[in-house]
Structures are given as C-alpha cells and as structure tokens.
MMTF fields as JSON, N, C-alpha, C and O atoms, coordinates in Angstrom:
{
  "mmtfVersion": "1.0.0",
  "mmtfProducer": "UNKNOWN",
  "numBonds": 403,
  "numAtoms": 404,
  "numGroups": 101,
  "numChains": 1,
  "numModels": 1,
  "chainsPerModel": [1],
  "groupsPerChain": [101],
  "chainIdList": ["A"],
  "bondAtomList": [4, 2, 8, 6, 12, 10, 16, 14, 20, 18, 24, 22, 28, 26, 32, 30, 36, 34, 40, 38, 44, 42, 48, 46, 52, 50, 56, 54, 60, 58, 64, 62, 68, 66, 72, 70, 76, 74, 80, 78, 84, 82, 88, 86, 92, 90, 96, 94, 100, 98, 104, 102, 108, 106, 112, 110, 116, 114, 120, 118, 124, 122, 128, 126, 132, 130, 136, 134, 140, 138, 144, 142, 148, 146, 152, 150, 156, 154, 160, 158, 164, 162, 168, 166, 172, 170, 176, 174, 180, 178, 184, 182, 188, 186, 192, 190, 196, 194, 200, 198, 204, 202, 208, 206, 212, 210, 216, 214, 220, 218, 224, 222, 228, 226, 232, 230, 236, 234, 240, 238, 244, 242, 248, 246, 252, 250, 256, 254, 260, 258, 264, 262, 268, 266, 272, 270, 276, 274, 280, 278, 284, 282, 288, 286, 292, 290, 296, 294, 300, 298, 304, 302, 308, 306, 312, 310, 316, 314, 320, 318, 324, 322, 328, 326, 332, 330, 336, 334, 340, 338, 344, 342, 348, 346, 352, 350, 356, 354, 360, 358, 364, 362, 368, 366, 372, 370, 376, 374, 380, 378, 384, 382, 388, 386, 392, 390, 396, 394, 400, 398],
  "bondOrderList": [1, 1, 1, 1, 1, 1, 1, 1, 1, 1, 1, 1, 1, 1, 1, 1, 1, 1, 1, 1, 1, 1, 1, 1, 1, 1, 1, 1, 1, 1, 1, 1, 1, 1, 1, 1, 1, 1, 1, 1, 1, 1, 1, 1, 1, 1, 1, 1, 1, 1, 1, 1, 1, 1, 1, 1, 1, 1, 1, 1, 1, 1, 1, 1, 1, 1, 1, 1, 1, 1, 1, 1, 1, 1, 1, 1, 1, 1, 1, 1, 1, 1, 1, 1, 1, 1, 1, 1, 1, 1, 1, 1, 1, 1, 1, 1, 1, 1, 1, 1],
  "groupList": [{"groupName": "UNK", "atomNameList": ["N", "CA", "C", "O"], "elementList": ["N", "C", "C", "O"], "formalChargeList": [0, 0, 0, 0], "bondAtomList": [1, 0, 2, 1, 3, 2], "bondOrderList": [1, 1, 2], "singleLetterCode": "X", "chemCompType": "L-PEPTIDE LINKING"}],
  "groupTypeList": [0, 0, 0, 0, 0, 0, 0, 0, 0, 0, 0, 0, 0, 0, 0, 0, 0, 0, 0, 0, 0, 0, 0, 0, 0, 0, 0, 0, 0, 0, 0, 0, 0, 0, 0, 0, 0, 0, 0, 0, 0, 0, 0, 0, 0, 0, 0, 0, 0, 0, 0, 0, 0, 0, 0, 0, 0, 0, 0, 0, 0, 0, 0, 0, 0, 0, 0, 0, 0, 0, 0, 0, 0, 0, 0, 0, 0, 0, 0, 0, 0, 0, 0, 0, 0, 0, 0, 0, 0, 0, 0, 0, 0, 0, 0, 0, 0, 0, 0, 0, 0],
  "groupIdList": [1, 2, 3, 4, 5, 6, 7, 8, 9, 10, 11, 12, 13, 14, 15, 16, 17, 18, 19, 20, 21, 22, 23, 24, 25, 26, 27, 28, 29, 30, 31, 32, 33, 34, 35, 36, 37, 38, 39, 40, 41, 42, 43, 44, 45, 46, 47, 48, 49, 50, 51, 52, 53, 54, 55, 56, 57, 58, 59, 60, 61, 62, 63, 64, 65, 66, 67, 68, 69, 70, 71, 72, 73, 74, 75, 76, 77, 78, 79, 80, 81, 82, 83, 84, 85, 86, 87, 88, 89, 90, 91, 92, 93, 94, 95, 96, 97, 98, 99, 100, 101],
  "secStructList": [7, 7, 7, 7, 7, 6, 6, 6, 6, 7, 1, 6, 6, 7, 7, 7, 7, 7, 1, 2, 2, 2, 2, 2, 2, 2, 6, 6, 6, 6, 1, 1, 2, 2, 2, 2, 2, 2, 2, 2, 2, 2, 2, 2, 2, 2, 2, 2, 2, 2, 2, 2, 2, 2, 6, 1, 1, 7, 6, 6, 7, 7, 7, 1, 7, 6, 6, 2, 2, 2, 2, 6, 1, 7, 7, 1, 3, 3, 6, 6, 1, 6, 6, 7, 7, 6, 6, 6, 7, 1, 1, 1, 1, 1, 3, 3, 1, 7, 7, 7, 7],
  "xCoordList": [-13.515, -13.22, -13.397, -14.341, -12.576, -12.748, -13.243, -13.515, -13.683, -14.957, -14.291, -13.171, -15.299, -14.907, -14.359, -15.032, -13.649, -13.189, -13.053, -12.461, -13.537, -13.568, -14.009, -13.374, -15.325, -16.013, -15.662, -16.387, -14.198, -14.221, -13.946, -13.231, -14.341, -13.856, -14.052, -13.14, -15.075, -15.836, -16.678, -17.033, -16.791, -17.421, -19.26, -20.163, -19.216, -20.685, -21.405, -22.574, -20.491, -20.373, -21.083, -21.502, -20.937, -21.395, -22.768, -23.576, -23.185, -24.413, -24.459, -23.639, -25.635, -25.897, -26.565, -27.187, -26.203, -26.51, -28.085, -28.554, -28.858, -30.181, -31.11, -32.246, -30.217, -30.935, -30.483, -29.79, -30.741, -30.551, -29.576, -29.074, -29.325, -28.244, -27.066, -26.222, -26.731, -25.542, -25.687, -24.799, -26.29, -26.659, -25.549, -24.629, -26.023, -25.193, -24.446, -24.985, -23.825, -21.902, -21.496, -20.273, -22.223, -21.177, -21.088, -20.12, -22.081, -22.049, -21.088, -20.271, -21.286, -21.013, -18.697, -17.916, -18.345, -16.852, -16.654, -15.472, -17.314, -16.906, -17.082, -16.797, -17.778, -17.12, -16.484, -16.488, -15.88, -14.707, -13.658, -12.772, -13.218, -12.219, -12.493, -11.738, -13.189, -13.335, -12.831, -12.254, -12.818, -12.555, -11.149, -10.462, -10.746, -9.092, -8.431, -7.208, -8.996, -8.097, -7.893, -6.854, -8.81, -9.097, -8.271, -7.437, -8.055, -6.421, -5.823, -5.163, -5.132, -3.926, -3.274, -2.084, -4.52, -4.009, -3.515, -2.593, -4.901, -4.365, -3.019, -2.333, -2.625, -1.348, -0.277, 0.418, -0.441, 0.476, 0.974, 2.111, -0.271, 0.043, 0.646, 1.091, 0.585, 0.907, 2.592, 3.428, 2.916, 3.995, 4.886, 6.085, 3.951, 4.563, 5.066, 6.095, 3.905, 4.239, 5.075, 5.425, 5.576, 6.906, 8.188, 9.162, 8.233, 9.267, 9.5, 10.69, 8.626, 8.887, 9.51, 10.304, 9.203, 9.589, 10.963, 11.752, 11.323, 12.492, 13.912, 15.106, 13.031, 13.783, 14.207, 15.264, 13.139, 13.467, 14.914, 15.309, 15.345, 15.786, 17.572, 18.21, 18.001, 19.669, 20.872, 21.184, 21.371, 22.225, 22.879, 23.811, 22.358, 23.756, 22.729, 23.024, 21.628, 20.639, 20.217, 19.607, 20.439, 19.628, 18.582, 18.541, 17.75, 16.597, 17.025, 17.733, 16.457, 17.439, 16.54, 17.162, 15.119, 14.533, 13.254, 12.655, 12.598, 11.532, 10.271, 9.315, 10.202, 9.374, 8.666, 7.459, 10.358, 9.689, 9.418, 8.436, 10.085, 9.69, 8.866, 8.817, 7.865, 6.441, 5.655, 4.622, 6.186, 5.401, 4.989, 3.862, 6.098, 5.631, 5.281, 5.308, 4.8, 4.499, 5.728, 5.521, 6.407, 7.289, 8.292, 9.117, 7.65, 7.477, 7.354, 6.559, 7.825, 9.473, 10.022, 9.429, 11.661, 12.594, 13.46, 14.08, 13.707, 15.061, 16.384, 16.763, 17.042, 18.497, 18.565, 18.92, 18.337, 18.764, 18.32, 18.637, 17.033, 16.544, 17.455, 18.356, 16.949, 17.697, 16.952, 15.748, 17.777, 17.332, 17.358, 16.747, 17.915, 18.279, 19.368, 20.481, 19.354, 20.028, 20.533, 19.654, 21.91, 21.518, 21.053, 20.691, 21.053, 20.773, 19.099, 18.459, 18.447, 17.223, 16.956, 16.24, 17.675, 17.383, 18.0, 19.1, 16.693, 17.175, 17.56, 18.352, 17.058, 17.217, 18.389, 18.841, 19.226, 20.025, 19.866, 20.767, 18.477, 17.874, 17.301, 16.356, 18.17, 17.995, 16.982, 16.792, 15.883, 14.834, 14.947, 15.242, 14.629, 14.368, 12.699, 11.759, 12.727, 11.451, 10.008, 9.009, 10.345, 9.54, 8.38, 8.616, 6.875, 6.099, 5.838, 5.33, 6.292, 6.177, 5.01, 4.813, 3.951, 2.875, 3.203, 2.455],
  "yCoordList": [45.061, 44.027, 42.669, 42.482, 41.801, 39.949, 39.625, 39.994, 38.136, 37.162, 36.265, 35.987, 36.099, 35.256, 34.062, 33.586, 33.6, 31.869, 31.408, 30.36, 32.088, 31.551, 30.175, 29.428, 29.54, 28.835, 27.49, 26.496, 27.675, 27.154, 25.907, 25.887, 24.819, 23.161, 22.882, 22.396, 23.102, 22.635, 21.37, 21.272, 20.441, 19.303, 19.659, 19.039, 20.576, 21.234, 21.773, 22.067, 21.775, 22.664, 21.743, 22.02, 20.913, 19.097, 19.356, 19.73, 19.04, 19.193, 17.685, 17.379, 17.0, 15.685, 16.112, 17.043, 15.28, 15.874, 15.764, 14.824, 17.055, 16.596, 16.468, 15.999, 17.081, 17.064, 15.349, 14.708, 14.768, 14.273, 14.153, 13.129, 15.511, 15.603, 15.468, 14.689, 16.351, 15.769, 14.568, 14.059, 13.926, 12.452, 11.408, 10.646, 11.714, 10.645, 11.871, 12.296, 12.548, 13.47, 13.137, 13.219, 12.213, 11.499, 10.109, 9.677, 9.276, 8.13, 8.13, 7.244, 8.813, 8.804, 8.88, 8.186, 10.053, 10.179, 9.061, 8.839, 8.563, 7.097, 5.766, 4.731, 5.978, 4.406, 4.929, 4.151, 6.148, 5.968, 6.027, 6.059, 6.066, 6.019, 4.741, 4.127, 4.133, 2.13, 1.632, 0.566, 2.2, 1.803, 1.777, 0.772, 2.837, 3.074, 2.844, 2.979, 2.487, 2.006, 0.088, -0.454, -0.28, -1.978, -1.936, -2.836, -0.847, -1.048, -0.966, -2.004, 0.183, 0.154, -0.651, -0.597, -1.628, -2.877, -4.159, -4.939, -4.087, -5.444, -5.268, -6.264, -3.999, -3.309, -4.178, -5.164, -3.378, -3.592, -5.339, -5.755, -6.085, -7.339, -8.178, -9.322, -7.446, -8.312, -7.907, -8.809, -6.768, -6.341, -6.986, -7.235, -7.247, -8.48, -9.912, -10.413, -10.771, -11.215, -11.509, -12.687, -10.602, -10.629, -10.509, -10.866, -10.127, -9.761, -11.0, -11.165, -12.113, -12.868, -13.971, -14.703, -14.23, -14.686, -14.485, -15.419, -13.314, -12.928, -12.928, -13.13, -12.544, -12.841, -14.026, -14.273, -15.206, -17.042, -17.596, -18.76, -16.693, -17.104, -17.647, -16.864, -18.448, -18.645, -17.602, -17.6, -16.921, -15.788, -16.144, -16.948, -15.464, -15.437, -16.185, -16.426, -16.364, -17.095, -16.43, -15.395, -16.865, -15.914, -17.035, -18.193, -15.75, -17.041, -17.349, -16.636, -18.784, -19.291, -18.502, -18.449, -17.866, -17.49, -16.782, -17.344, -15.332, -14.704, -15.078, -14.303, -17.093, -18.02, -18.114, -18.01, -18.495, -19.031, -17.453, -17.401, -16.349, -15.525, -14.566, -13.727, -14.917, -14.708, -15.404, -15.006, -16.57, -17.866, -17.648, -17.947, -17.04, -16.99, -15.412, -14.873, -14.447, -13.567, -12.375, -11.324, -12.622, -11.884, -10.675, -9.976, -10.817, -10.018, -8.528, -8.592, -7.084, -7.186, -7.682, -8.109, -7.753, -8.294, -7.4, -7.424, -6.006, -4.707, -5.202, -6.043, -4.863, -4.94, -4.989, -6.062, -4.22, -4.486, -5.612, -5.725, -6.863, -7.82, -8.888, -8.964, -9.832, -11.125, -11.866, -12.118, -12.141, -13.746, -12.725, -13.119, -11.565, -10.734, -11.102, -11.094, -11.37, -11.751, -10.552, -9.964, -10.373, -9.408, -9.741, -8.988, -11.12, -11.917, -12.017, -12.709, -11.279, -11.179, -9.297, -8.799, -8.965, -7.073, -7.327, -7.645, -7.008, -7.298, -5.571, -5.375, -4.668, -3.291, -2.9, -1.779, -3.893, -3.054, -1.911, -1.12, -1.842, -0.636, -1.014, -0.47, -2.333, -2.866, -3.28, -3.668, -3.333, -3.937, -5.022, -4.982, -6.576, -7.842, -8.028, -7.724, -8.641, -9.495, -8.402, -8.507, -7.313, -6.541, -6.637, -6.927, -6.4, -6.551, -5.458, -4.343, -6.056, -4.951, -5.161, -6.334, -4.33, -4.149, -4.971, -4.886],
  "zCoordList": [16.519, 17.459, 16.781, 16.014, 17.033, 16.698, 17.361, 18.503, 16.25, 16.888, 18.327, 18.756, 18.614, 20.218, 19.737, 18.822, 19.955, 20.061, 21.352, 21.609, 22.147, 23.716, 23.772, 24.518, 22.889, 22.589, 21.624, 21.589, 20.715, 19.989, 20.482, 21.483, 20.025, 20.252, 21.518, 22.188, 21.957, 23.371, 22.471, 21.297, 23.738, 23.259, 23.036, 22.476, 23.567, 23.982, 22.633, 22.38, 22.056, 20.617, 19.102, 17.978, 19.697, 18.82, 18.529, 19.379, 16.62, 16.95, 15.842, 14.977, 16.229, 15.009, 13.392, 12.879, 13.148, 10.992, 11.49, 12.132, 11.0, 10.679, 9.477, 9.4, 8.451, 7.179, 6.491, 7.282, 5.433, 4.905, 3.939, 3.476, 3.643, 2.83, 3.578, 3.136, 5.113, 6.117, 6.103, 5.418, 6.472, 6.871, 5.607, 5.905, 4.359, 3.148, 3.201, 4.223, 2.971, 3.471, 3.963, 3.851, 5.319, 6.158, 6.415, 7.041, 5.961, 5.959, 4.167, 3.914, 3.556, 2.384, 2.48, 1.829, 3.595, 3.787, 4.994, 5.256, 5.517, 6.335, 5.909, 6.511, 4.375, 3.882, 2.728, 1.774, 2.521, 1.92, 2.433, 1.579, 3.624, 4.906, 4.924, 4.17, 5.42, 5.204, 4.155, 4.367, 2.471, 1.406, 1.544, 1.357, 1.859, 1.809, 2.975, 2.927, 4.158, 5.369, 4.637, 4.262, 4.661, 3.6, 2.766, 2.866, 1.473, 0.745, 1.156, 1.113, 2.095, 2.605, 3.767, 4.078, 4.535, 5.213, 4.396, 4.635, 2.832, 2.02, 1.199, 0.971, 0.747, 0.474, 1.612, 1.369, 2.992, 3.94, 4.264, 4.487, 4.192, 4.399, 3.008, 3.1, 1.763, 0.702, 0.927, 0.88, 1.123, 1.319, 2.166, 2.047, 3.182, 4.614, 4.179, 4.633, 2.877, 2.601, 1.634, 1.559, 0.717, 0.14, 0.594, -0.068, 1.458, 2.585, 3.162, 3.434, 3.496, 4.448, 3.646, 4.236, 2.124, 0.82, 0.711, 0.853, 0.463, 0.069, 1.247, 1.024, 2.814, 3.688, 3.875, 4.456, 3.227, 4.07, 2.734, 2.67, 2.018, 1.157, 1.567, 2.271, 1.283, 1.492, 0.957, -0.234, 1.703, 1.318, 0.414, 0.423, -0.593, -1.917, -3.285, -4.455, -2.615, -3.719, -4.579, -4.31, -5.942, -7.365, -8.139, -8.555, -8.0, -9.339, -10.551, -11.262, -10.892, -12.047, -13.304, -14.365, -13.319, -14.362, -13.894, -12.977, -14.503, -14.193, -14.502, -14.537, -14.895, -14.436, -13.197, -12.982, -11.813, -11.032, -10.355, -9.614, -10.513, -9.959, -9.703, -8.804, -11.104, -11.437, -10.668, -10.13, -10.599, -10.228, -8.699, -8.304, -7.755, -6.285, -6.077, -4.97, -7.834, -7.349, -6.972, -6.365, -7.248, -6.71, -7.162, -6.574, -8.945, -9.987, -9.444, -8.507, -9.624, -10.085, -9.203, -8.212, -9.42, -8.417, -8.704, -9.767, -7.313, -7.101, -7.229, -6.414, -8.006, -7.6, -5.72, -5.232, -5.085, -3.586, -2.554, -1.37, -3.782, -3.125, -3.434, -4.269, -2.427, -2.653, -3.673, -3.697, -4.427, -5.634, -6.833, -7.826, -6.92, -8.042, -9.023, -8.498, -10.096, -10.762, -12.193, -12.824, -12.487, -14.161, -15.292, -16.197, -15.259, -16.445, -16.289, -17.082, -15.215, -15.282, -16.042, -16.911, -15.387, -15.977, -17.653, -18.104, -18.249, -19.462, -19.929, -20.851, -19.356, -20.061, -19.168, -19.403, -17.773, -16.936, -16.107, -15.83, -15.652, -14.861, -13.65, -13.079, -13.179, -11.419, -11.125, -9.972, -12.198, -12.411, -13.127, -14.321, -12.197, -13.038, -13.284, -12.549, -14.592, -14.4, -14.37, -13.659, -15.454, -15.565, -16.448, -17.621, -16.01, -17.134, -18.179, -18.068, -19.122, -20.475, -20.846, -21.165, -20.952, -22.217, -23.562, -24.536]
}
C-alpha cells in the first residue's frame, strides 16, 4: 500500500527552522534572492534607459562616430537600432562600436 498524501500541503504542516544550521540555509537562500532580484531590476532599468535614448532619437538619425556613442553609453549599437550606422561595424556583423580586448 502507498504513503498517505491526504496531508500533503496543509498549512498546518509548517514547521519554523530550529537548529541553527536551518536558520543560515535560509536567511542564507533569501539574501541571495535579494542579491539577484537587485540585478535583475538594475539590469531592467538600465535597459529602460537605453531605450528611452534611442527611442527620443529623429527618424533616420545615424551617429556620426563610436565616440559619441560610447559617450551616452550606448555602446554596442544593433543593426535594428536607431543611430546605426555601417561605417560604424567595422567587421560587418550588425554590430557597431564593439569593445575589442
């Protein structure tokens, strides 16, 4: 015969860490969930702000050099963005303004 699961995932079922060692396991996996929710918001908002860069731009606009486009950060620059230029892709791989080692 199988085990009962009549029981399983009742709130009743909850018990609190009492050793010390549970105790840092879990304070220990909830600030690394803090660590990585914190990148992936400062990720999300840098992302926001390139977007809002590239969106304010005048249709049909190309950067004159991967100066200024370093300059606002904006390093690489996709073939499918605005202010893309070929005379910036120096290898021709839709990538401008790439940092080489």
């Amino acid at each position: 015969m199988g085990k009962n699961y009549s029981r399983a995932g009742r709130s009743g079922d909850f018990r609190w860490p009492t050793t010390t060692g549970e105790i840092i396991r879990y304070l220990g996996i909830a600030v690394l969930v803090g660590v990585g929710a914190a990148f992936a918001l400062n990720a999300y908002e840098a992302h926001q702000a390139r977007e809002a860069i590239l969106d304010a731009l005048p249709p049909g606009y190309q950067f004159p050099g991967c100066d200024i486009v370093r300059a606002r950060g904006l390093d690489p620059l996709y073939s499918y963005e605005p202010g893309y230029s070929e005379s910036m892709d120096g290898d021709g791989d839709g990538i401008a303004c790439e940092p080489y080692p």
